[in-house]
Legacy VTK file of the C-alpha trace (Angstrom):
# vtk DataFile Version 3.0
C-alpha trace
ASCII
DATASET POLYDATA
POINTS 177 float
2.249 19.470 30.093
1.855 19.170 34.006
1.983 15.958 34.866
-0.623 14.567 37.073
1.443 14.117 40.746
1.627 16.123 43.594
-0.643 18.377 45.717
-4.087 18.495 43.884
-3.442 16.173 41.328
-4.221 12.659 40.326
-1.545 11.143 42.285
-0.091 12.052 45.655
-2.397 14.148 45.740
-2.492 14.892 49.469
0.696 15.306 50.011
2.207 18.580 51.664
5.606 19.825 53.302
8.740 18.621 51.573
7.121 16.096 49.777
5.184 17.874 48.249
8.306 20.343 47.327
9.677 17.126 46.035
6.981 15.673 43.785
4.674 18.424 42.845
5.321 20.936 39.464
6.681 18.401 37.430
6.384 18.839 33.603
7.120 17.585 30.691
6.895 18.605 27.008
8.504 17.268 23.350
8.470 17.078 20.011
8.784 14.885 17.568
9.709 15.360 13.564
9.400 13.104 10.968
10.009 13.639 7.187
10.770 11.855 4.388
14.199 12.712 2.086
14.631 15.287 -0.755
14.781 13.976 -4.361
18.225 14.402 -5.189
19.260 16.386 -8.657
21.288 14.096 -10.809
24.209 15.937 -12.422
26.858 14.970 -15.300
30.342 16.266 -15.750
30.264 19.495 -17.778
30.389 18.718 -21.537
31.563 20.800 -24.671
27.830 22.054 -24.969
27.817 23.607 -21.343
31.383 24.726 -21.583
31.126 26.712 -24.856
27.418 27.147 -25.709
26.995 28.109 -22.015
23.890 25.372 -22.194
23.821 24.906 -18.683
24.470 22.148 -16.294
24.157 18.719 -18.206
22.371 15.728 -17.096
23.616 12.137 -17.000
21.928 9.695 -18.741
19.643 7.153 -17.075
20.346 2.923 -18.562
17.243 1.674 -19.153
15.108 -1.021 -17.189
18.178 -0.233 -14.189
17.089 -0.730 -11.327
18.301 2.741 -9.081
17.331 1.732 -5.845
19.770 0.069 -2.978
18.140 -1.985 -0.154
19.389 -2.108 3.676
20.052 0.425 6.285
21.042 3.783 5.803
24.444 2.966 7.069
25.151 0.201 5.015
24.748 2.473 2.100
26.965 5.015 2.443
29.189 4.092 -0.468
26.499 3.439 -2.057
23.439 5.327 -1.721
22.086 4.566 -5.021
22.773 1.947 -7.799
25.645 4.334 -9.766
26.034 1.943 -12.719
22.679 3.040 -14.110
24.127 7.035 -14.812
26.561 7.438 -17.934
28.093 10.559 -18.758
26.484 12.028 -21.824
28.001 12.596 -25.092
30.032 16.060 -25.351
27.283 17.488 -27.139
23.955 15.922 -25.418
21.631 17.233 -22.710
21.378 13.479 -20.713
18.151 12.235 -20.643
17.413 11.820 -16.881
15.042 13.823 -15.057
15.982 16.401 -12.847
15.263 14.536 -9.833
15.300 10.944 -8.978
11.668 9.727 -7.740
14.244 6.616 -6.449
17.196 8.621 -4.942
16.084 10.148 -2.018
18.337 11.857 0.575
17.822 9.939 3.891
14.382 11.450 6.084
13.923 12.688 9.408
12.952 10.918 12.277
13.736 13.346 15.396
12.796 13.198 19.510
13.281 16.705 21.604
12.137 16.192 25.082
12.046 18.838 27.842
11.631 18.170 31.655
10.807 20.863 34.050
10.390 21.576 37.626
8.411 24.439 38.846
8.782 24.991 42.591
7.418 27.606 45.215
10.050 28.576 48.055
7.903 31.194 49.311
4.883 33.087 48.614
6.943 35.418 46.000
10.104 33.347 45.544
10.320 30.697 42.900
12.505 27.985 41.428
12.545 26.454 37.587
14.356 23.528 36.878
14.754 22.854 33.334
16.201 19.795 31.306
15.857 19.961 27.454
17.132 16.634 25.001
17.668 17.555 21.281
18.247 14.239 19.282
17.171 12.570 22.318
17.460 9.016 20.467
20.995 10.193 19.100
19.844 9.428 15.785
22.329 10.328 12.851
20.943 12.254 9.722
23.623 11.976 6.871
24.182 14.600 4.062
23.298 14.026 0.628
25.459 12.083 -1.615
27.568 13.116 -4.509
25.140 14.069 -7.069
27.685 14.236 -9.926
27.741 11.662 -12.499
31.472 10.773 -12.993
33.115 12.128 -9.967
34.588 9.876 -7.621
31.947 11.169 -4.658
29.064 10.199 -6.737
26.510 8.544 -4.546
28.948 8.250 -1.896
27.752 10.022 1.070
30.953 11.634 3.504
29.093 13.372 6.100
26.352 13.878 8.829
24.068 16.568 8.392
22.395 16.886 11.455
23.951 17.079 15.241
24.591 14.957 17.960
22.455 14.451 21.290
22.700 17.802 22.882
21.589 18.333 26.558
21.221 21.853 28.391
19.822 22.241 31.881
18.936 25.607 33.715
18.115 26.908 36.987
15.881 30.292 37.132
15.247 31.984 40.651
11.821 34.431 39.884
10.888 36.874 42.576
LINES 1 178
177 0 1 2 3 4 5 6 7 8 9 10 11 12 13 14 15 16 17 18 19 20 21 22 23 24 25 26 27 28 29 30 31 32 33 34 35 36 37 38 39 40 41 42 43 44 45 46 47 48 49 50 51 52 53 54 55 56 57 58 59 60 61 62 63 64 65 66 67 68 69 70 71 72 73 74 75 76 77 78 79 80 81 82 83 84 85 86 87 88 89 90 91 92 93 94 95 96 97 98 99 100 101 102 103 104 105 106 107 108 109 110 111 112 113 114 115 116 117 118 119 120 121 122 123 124 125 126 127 128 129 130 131 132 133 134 135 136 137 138 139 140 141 142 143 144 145 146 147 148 149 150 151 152 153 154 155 156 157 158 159 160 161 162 163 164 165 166 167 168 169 170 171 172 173 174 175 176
């Protein structure tokens, strides 16, 4: 999007010489992403009904009336993204009677800025100059992976990493003729 200063537009618009080289084709653009987190699959340990029967991957079981949710800031719950004392391990021949996703135990959403600046300029009739200035993560915003999924293990519901990456800048200059 143009934005509305320089030589025929809203706002200096009268201006000529090296002003206007200075003020006019500016531009800017972004986008913005927002998303709420994946259910996350609740595993158990494999029992002697996966391991021989081949039955698949078990299922922990879910303590009734437990509350699975944890309050506060995505930070402050990183050893403990989810209440872990409702999950048992089932017995060595049972299925686990939780669902296969949480409706409670989300991974953590997406809330994401990109912004782009650009400067178009004339030299000459023929020759032209593009500035370019482009933000990913422009609010350096920190996405973390899932946590452990896996009823029993030490990692479960711990989360140990960031998913997404840092603020990342890149700039370019383009001559056109």
């Amino acid at each position: 999007m143009d934005l509305p200063v320089g030589r025929g537009k809203k706002f200096l618009g009268g201006v000529d010489g090296i002003a206007d080289r200075l003020v006019s084709g500016w531009g800017l653009s972004g986008i913005s992403s927002f998303q709420s987190g994946f259910p996350i699959p609740m595993l158990a340990l494999p029992t002697q009904l996966s391991t021989l029967f081949n039955a698949g991957v078990p299922r922990p079981n879910v303590t009734a009336g437990c509350d699975q949710a944890v309050s506060g800031a995505a930070q402050a719950k990183l050893n403990a993204w989810f209440n872990t004392s409702c999950f048992t391990q089932p017995s060595a021949f049972g299925f686990g009677n939780a669902s296969r996703t949480s409706s409670i135990a989300r991974t953590q959403g997406i809330a994401n800025w990109d912004l782009s600046l650009y400067k178009n300029t004339r030299i000459t009739e023929r020759i032209g100059l593009t500035y370019r200035a482009e933000v990913y993560n422009l609010a350096n915003r920190v996405q973390f992976n899932p946590p452990g999924n896996q009823a029993g293990s030490s990692t479960f519901g711990v989360v140990s990493g960031q998913l997404n990456s840092p603020r990342i800048i890149q700039m370019a200059l383009r001559l056109t003729f």
